[in-house]
C-alpha positions as CSV (number, residue, x, y, z in Angstrom):
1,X,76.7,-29.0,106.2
2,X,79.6,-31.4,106.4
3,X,80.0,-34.2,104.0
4,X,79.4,-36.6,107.0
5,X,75.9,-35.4,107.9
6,X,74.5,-36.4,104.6
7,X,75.5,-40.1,104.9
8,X,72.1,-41.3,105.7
9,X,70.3,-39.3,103.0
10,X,70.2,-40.8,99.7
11,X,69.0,-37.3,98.4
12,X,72.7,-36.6,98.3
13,X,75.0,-38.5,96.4
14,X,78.5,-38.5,95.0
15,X,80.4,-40.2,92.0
16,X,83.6,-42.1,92.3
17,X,86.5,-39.9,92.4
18,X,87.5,-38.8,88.7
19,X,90.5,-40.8,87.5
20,X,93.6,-39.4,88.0
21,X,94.2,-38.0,84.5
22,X,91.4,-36.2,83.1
23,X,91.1,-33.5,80.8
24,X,88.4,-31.0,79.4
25,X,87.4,-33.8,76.5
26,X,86.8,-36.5,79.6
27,X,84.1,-33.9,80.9
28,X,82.8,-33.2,77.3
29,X,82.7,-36.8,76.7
30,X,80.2,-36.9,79.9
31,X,77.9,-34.4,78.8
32,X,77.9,-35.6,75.6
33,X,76.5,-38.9,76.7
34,X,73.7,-37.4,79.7
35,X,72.1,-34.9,76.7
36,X,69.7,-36.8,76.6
37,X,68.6,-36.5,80.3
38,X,70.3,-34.1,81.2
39,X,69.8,-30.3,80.1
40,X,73.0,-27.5,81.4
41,X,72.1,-24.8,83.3
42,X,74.7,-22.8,81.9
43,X,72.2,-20.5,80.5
44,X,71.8,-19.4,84.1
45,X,74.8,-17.4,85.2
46,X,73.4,-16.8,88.2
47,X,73.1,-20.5,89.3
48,X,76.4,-21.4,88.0
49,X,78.3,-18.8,91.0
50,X,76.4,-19.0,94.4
51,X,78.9,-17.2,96.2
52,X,80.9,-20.4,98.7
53,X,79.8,-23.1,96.2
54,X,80.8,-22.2,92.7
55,X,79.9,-24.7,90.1
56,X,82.4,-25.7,87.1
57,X,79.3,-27.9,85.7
58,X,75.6,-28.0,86.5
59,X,72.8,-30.0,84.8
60,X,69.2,-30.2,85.4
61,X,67.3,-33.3,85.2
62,X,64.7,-33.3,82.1
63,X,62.0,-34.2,84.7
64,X,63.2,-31.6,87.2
65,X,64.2,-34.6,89.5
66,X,68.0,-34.0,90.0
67,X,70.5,-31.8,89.7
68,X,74.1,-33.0,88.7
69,X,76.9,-30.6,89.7
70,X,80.6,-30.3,89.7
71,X,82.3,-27.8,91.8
72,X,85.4,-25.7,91.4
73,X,87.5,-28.4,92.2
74,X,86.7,-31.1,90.0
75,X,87.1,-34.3,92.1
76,X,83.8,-35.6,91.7
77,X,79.5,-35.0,90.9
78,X,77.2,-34.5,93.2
79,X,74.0,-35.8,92.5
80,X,70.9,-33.8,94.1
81,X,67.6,-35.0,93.8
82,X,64.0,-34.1,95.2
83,X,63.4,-37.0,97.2
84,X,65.1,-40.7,97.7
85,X,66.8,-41.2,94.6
86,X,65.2,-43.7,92.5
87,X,66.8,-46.7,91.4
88,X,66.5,-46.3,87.7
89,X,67.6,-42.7,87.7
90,X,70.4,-43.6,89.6
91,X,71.4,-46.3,87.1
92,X,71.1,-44.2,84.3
93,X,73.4,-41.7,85.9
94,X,75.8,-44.3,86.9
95,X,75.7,-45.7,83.0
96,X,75.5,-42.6,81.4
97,X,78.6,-40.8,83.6
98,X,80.7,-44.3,83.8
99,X,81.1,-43.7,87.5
100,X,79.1,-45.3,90.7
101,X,77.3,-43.1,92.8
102,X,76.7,-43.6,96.4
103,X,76.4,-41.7,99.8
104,X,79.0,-39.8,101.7
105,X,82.2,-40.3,100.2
């Protein structure tokens, strides 16, 4: 599925593109500040490599809501949730990463 064929879902959403410099302590600094929502999935190999879509970075929601991902190629998140993303989760994302979300790119 295309990029373009989610832009009327707000089930899908993407970050702001990451700043042009960025290094491994920008990303740190990110998880470091969603812990507290956010749980890694990292304990999950199996999650972390589905096959097309390998994931650099992949949190759960503490509520099982959302997912937050990061691909291979670290441009931006992806923010997956069950249903219409609520308003306050999506704030809290948007305060805790730094970075506005919002559909399609």
């Amino acid at each position: 599925m295309a990029w373009h064929e989610h832009t009327g879902e707000t089930t899908c959403l993407f970050s702001d593109f990451f700043p042009a410099r960025f290094s491994k302590e920008y990303f740190q600094n990110i998880a470091e500040r969603i812990q507290d929502d956010f749980k890694p999935l990292s304990d999950h190999p199996e999650l972390m490599d589905l096959d097309d879509f390998p994931l650099r970075m992949a949190y759960v929601h503490k509520d099982l809501e959302a997912l937050l991902i990061l691909g291979l190629e670290p441009v931006c998140f992806m923010l997956l949730t069950k249903g219409v993303a609520e308003r306050a989760l999506l704030e809290k994302v948007q305060e805790q990463t730094g970075l506005a979300f919002h559909v399609g790119f």
